[in-house]
N, C-alpha and C positions, 0 to 999 in steps of 0.2 A: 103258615108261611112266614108271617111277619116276624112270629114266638122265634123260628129258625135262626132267624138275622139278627136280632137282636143276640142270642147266643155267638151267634157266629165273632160277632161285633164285640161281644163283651172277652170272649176266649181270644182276640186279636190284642186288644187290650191287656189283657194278662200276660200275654207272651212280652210283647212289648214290652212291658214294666220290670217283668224276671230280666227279660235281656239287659234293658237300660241298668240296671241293677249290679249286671254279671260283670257289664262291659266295664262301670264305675270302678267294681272292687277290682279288677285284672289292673285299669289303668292307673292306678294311684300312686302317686310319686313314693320310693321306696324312701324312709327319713331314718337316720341315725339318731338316737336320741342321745346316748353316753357311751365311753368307751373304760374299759377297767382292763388293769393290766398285773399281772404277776409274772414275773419272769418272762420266760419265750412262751407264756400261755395269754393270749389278747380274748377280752371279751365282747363281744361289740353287740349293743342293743340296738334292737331294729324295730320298726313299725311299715307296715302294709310292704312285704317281704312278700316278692313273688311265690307262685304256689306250687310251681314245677323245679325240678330240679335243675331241669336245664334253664331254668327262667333268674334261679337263685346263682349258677352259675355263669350265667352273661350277665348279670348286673355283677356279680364280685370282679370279671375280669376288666370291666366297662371302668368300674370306680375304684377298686386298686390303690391308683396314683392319688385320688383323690383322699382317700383312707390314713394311706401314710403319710401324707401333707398334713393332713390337718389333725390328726390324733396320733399320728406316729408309729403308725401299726400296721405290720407285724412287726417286732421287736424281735430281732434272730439272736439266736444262745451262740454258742462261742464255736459249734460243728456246722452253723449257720441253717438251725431247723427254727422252724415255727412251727404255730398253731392257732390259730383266731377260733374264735365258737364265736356262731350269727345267734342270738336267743331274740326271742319274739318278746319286744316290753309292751305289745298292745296294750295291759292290764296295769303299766305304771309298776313305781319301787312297791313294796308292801313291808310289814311287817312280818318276822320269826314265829308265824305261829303255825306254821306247817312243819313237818318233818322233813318237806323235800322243796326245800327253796334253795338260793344260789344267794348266800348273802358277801357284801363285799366289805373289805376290812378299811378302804380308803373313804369309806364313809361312815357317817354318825348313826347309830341305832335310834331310833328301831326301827325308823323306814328307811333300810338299806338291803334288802331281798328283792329276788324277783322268781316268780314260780321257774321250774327247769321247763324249759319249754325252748330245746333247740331246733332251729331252723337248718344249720348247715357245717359243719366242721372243714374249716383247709386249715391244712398243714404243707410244710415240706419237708423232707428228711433232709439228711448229710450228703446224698449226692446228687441234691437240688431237683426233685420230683416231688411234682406238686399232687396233691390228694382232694379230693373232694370225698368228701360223705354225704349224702342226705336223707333223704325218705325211701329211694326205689335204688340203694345202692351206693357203692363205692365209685368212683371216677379216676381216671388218672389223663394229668394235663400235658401232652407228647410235647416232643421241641416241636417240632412244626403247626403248633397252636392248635390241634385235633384233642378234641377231650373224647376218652375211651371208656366204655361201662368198666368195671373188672369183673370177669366172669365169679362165679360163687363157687366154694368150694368144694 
């Protein structure tokens, strides 16, 4: 009986420690680390990027204002489209020694890559409809502030 409890006691503890764990990584403040820009294509490196699409979609509409104050992004082409890519820098710049890294030209070699590891793509087009891409799909952001799956085709 006692063997019991102590199980009991020990698998209470575990749970507890995964949760505290789970709750950590969900809550961690989302940090911009650098921003890279080419034309009307904005890059924006991120660290502890929510994990849901709808989670990575209220933090982009939440910070926004914030975005383009401070990095000046999205930078619209002359039809007034954009496009930002969110990439994940968890793992920091790296060097050119992979086939499939994102290396950027406003910086010095050789530590100016970062593996392709996108998080989220907005865009707009030319008749100002905003787009989300992410993991579980396409979005699109209505005037009335409702963001809609888009069906598949």
């Amino acid at each position: 009986m006692l063997n019991s409890y102590k199980k009991r006691k020990f698998m209470v503890l575990i749970i507890m420690i995964i949760g505290g764990y789970i709750l950590w990584l969900w809550c961690r403040p989302v940090k911009i680390i650098a921003a890279h820009q080419s034309d009307s294509y904005s890059i924006v490196l991120i660290k502890n990027y929510p994990f849901t699409d709808a989670g990575k979609m209220e933090w982009w509409l939440k910070n926004k204002e914030m975005v383009k104050e401070t990095y000046n992004i999205p930078k619209l082409d002359k039809q007034g489209r954009y496009h930002v890519i969110l990439w994940d820098f968890d793992d920091g710049y790296k060097e050119l020694d992979k086939y499939d890294r994102l290396c950027f030209e406003d910086m010095k070699p050789p530590v100016n890559c970062v593996d392709k590891n996108s998080l989220m793509i907005i865009s707009r087009d030319k008749y100002n409809v905003t787009k989300f891409i992410g993991d579980d799909g396409v979005y699109i952001l209505q005037d009335n502030g409702l963001i809609v799956k888009r069906k598949s085709d």
